[in-house]
C-alpha positions as CSV (number, residue, x, y, z in Angstrom):
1,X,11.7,-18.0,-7.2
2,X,12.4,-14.2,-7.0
3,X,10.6,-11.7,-5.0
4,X,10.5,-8.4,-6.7
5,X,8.9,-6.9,-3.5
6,X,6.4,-6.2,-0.6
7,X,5.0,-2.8,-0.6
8,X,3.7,-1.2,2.6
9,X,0.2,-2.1,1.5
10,X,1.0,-5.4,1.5
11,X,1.3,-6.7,-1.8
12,X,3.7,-9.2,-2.7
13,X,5.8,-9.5,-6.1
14,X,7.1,-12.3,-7.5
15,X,8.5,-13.3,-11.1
16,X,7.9,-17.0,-11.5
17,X,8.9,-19.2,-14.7
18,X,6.4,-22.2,-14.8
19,X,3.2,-23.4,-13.1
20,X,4.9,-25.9,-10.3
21,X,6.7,-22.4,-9.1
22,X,3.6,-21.1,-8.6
23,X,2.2,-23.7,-6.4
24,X,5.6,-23.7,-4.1
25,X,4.6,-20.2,-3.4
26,X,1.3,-20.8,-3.0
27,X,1.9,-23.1,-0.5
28,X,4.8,-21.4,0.8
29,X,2.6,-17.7,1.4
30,X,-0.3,-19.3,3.0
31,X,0.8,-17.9,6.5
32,X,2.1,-14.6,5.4
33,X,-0.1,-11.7,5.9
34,X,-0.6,-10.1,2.5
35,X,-3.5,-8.2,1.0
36,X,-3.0,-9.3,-2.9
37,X,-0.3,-11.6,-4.4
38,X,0.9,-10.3,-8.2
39,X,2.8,-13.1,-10.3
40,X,4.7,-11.9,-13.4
41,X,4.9,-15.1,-15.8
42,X,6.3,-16.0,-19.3
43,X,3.9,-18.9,-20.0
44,X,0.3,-19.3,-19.1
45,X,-0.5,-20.4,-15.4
46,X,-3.8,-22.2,-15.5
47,X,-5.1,-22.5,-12.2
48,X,-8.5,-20.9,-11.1
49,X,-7.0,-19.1,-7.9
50,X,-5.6,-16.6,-10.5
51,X,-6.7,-13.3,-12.5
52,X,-4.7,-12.6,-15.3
53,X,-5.2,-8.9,-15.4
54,X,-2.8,-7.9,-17.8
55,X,0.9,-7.7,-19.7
56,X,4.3,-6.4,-19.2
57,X,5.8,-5.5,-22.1
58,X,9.6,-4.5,-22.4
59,X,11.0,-2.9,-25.6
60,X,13.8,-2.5,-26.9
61,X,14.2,1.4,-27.7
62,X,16.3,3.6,-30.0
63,X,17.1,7.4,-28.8
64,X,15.7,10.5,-30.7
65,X,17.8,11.6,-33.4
66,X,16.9,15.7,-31.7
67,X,16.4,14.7,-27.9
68,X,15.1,18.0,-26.0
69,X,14.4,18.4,-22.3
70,X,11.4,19.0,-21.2
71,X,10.6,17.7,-17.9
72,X,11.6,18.6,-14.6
73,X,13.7,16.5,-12.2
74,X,11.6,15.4,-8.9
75,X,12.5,17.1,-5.9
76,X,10.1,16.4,-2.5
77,X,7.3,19.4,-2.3
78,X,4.0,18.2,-0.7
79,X,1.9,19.5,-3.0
80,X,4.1,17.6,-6.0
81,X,3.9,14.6,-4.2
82,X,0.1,14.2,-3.8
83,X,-0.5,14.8,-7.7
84,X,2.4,12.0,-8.4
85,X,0.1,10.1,-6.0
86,X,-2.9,10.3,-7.9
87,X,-0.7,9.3,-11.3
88,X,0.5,6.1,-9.4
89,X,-3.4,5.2,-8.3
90,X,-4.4,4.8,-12.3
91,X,-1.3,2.3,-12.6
92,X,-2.4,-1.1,-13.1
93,X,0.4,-2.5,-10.5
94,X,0.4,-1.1,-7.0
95,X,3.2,1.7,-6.2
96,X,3.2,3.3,-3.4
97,X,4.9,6.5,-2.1
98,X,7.3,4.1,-0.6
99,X,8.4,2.7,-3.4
100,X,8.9,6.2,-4.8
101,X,11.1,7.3,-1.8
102,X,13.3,4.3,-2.1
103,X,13.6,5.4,-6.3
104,X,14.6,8.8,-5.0
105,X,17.4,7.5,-2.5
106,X,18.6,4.7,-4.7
107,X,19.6,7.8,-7.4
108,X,16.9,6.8,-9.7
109,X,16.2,9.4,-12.2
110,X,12.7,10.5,-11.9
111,X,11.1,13.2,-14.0
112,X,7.9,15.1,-14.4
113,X,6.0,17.3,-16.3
114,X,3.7,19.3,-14.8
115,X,0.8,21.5,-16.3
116,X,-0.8,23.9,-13.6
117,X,-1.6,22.1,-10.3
118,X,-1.6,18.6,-12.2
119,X,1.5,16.1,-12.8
120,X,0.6,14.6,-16.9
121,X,3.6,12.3,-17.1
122,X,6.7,11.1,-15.0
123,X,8.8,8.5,-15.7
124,X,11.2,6.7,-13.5
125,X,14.8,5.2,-15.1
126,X,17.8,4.1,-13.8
127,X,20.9,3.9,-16.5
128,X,19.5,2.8,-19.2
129,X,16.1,1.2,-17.9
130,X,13.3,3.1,-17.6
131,X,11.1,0.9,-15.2
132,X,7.6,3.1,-15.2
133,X,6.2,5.7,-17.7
134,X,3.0,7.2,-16.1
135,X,1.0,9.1,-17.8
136,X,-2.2,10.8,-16.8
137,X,-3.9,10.6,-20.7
138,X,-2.1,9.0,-23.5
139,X,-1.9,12.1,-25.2
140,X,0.2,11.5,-28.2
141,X,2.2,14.9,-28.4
142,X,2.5,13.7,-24.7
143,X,4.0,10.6,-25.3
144,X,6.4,11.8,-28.0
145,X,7.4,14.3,-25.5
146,X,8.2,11.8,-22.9
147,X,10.3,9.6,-25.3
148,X,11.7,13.0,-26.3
149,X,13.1,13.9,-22.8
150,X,14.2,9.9,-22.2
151,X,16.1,10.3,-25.0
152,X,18.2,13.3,-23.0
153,X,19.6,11.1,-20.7
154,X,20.1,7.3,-21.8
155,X,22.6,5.6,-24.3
156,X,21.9,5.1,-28.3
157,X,20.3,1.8,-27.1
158,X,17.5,1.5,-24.2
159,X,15.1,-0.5,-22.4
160,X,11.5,0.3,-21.8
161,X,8.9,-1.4,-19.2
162,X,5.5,-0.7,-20.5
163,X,1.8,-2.0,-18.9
164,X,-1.0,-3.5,-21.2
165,X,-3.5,-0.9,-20.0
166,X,-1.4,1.8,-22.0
167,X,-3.4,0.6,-24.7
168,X,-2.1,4.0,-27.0
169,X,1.4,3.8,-26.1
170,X,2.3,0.2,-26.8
171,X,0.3,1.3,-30.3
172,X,3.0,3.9,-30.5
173,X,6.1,2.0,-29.2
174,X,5.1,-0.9,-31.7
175,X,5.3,1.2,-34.6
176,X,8.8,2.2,-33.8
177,X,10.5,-0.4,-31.5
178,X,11.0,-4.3,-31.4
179,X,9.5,-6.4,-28.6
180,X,11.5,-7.9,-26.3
181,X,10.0,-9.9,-23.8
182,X,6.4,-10.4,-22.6
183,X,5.2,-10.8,-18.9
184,X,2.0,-12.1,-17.8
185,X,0.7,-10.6,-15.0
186,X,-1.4,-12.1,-12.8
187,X,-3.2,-11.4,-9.6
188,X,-4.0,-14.0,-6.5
189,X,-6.4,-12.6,-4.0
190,X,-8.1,-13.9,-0.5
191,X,-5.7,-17.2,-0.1
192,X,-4.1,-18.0,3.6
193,X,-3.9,-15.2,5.5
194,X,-4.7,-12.0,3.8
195,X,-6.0,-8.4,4.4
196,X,-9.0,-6.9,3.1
197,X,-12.0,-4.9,4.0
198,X,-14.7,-6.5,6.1
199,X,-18.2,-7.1,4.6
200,X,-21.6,-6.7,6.1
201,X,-21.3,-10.1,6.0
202,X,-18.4,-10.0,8.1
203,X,-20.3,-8.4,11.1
204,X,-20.9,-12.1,13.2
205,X,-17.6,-12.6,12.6
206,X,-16.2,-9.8,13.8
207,X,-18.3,-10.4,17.0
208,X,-16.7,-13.7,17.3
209,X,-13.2,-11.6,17.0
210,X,-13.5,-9.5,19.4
211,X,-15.3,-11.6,22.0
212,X,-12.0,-13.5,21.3
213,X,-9.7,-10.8,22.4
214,X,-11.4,-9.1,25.4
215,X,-11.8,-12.6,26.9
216,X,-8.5,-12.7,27.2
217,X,-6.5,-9.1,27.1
218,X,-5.5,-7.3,29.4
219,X,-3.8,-4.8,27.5
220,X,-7.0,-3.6,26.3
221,X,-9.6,-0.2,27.5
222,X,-12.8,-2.6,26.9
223,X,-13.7,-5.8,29.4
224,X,-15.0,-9.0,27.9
225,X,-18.4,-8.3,30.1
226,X,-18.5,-4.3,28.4
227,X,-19.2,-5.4,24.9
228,X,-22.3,-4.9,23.2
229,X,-22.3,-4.7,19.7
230,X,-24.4,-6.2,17.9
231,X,-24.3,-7.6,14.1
232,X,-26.3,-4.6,12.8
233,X,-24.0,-2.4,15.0
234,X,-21.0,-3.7,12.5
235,X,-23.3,-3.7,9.4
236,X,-23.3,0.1,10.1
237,X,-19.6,0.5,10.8
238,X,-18.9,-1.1,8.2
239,X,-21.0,0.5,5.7
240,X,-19.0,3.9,7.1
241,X,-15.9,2.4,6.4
242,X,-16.7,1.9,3.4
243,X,-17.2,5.2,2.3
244,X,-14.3,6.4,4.6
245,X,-17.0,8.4,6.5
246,X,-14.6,9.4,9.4
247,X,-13.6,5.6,9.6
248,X,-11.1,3.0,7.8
249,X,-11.1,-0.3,8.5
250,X,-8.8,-3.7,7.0
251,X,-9.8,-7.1,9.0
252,X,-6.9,-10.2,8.6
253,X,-8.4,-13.1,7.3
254,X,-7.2,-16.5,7.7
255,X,-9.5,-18.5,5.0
256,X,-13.4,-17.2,6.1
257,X,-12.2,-16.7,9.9
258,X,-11.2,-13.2,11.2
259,X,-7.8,-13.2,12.8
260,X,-6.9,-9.5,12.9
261,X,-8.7,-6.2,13.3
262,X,-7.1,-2.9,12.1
263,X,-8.9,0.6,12.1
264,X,-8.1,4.5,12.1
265,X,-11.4,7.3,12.9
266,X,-11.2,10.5,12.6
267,X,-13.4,13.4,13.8
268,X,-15.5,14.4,10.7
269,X,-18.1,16.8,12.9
270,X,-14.9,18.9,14.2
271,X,-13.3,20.6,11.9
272,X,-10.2,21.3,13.9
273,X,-9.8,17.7,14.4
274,X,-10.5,16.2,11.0
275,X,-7.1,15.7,10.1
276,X,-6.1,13.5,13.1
277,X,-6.8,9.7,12.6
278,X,-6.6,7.8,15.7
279,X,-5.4,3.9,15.5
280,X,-6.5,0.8,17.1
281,X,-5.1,-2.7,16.3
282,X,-5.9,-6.5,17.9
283,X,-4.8,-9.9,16.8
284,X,-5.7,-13.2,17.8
285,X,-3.1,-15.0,20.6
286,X,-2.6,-17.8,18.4
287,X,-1.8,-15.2,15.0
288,X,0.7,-13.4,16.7
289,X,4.3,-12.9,16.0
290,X,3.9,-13.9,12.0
291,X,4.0,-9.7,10.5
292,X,-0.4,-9.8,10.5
293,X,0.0,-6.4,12.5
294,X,2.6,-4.8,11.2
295,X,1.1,-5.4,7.8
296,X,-2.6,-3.9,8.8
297,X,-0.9,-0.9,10.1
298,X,1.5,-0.3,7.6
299,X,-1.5,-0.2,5.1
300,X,-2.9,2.7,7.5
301,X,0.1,4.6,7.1
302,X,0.6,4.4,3.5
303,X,-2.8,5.2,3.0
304,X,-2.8,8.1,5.5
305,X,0.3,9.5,4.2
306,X,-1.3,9.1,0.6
307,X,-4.5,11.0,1.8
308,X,-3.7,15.2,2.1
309,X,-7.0,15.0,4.5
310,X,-4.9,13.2,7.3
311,X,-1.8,14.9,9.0
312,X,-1.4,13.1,11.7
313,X,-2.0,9.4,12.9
314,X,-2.0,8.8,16.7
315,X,-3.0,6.0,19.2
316,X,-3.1,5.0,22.7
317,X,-1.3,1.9,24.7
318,X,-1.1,0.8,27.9
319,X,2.1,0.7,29.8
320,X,2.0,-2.8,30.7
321,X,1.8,-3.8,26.3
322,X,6.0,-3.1,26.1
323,X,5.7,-5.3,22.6
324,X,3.3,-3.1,21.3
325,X,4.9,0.1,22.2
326,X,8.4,-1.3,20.9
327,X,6.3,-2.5,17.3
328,X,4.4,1.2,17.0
329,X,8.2,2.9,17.5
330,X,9.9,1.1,14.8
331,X,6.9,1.5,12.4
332,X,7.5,5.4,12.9
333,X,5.3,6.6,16.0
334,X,7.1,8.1,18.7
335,X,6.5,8.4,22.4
336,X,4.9,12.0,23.0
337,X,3.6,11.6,26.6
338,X,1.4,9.8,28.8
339,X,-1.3,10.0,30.9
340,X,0.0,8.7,34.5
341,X,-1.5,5.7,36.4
342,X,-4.9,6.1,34.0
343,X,-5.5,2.3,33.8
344,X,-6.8,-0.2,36.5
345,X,-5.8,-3.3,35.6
346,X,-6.4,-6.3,38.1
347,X,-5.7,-4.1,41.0
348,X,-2.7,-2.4,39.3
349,X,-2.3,1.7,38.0
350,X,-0.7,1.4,34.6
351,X,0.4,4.4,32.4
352,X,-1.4,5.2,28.9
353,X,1.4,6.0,26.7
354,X,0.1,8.4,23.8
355,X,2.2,8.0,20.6
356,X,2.0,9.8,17.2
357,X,3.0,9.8,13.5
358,X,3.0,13.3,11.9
359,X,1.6,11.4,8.0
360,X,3.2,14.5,5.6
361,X,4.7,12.6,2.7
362,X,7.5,15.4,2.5
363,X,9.0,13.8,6.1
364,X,9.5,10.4,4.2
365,X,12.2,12.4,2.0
366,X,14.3,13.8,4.6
C-alpha cells in the first residue's frame, strides 16, 4: 500500500494493486478525517463504494528532432499564481497550491505559457518525468508547442503522465508515442469520517451538534441556554454557504452523524472589510485528537489562499483554550493581540487572544 499523498483539502492518494488492498484501506481510513479518497489501480476494483472517474495514462516519449523554447520558467507573482490556479481547478485530480509550492522547492521544473492575463499551458517535470501537462484548451498548435519546449530540457528518451479527460492530447500522443502503463482511477466519497458541505437536510443535525458542544464547552462565546436556531435558521445558512454569499461552511461527518463544524464569513455589505474572513471551528469531545480539525481548517486556508477575494483569515480564542491556540499557530496564524480579561467564565476573567493568517499565495513561496 503506497500513499502518494494528502493534500491540504483533504484528499488522500493511494496507488493500490488488487481489490483485497483496497479493503485494508478501507478499513484502515474509516477514522481518518478526509473529504475524498482517490485510488489509482491496474486491474478493475468492483465494489459499489467506488467511482471510477477516469485513466492515467503514461507514455513513453521521444524528443523533438528541432526542440525550441517557448515557455517561461515559474517564478511566484500573485497575479501568475491565481491564473495557474484556475488551470489546476479543470484538472480531473485535485492539486492544490500546496502541492505546487512543494514542486517549486523540491527544484521541479515548472513552466508556463502565458497569453495576456491568462496561463494556456504549464507543465510540471522533474528529470525526465513530466508528472502534469495542464492545458487550458487542447489547442493543437498548443500542444505541439508544449511537447516542443519539453523537448528543450529532457533526455532523447522521456516519460509522460497524461489524464483521460485530455481527450485530444492522448489522440495526439497515441499517434506518436507507445503506451506504457494504464491507471485506473477511482474515487471513494462519504465513508468513516469525512468532510463535506452540509445539506438542508443537515440542519437537525447540526442542531443536535451544536447543542452537543455548548452543553459542555467552556471555551466557547455562546452558553448552552443562548442557542436558538432553529432548523429553518440552518436551511438558510446553509443555502448561503452554498453560494459563498459572505459564508463557507464544511461539516465532519462520521457515517450520517455530525462530528465537526468548520466555517469562515466575511463582511459582503462592507466593502472595506470584504476581504477578511473570520473562522470558527468545534468538534465533538469524543472526535477529538484524530486530525478532524486540522483537516476542516486546512481546507479553509487552501481555499482562501486560492480565492484573490480573501486576504486575510482571522479568528478569536479564549485564553483558557491553550490547545487551540498552540493548533491555530502551527497551521500558520499568529498571535496579533488580545483583548484583556473580555471573557467571564465561571466566575473567572479570561483573555481573547485575536490571531490572523495574512492568505496571499505569494507568502507560501518565500
Amino acid at each position: 500500500m503506497i500513499i502518494i499523498y494528502k493534500n491540504h483539502y483533504g484528499d488522500l492518494f493511494f496507488k493500490i494493486d488488487n481489490e483485497t488492498e483496497f479493503f485494508d484501506i478501507l478499513n484502515g481510513i474509516e477514522k481518518i478525517p478526509k473529504r475524498s479518497v482517490y485510488l489509482f489501480s491496474e486491474v478493475d476494483i468492483n465494489s459499489f463504494y467506488l467511482n471510477n472517474i477516469g485513466e492515467l495514462i503514461i507514455y513513453n516519449c521521444e524528443k523533438e528532432s528541432t526542440p525550441k523554447e517557448t515557455f517561461e520558467d515559474f517564478s511566484p507573482d500573485n497575479e501568475l499564481l491565481y491564473s495557474i490556479i484556475k488551470l489546476f481547478k479543470k484538472s480531473m485530480i485535485p492539486i492544490t497550491i500546496w502541492d505546487l509550492m512543494n514542486f517549486y522547492k523540491k527544484g521541479y521544473k515548472i513552466r508556463y505559457f502565458k497569453e495576456n492575463d491568462n496561463v494556456l499551458a504549464l507543465y510540471i517535470m522533474n528529470k525526465d518525468i513530466i508528472e502534469f501537462v495542464f492545458f487550458d484548451v487542447e489547442n493543437i498548435n498548443l500542444m505541439y508547442q508544449t511537447l516542443n519546449d519539453i523537448s528543450f530540457f529532457v533526455s532523447d528518451r522521456y516519460i509522460l503522465n497524461v489524464y483521460s479527460n485530455q481527450k485530444k492530447f492522448i489522440s495526439l500522443l497515441s499517434t506518436k508515442y507507445t503506451e506504457n502503463k494504464k491507471y485506473k482511477i477511482f474515487k471513494l466519497d462519504g465513508y468513516g469520517i469525512f468532510i463535506t458541505f452540509p445539506q438542508k437536510s443537515d440542519s437537525n443535525n447540526l442542531i443536535e451538534f451544536y447543542e452537543k458542544i455548548f452543553e459542555n464547552s467552556e471555551t466557547l462565546a455562546t452558553q448552552y441556554d443562548e442557542f436558538d436556531k432553529t432548523s429553518k435558521d440552518f436551511e438558510k445558512i446553509i443555502d448561503l454557504s452554498k453560494k459563498n454569499y459572505g459564508l463557507r461552511i464544511l461539516v465532519a461527518k462520521n457515517k450520517n452523524s455530525i462530528v465537526g463544524n468548520c466555517d469562515i464569513f466575511w463582511n459582503i455589505s462592507r466593502k472595506r472589510l470584504e476581504k477578511t474572513a473570520k473562522l470558527g471551528v468545534s468538534v465533538l469531545e469524543d472526535f477529538r485528537n484524530i486530525g478532524i480539525a486540522t483537516t476542516l481548517i486546512n481546507n479553509h486556508i487552501t481555499w482562501c489562499i486560492e480565492n484573490p477575494n480573501i486576504h486575510r483569515l482571522e479568528l478569536e480564542v479564549f485564553s483558557n483554550n491553550s490547545k487551540a491556540i498552540s493548533l491555530y499557530e502551527k497551521l500558520g496564524f499568529s498571535i496579533e493581540g488580545k483583548r484583556k480579561e473580555a471573557a467571564f467564565i465561571n466566575s473567572q476573567y479570561y483573555d481573547i487572544i485575536v490571531m490572523g493568517y495574512i492568505v496571499e499565495p505569494i507568502n507560501l513561496f518565500e
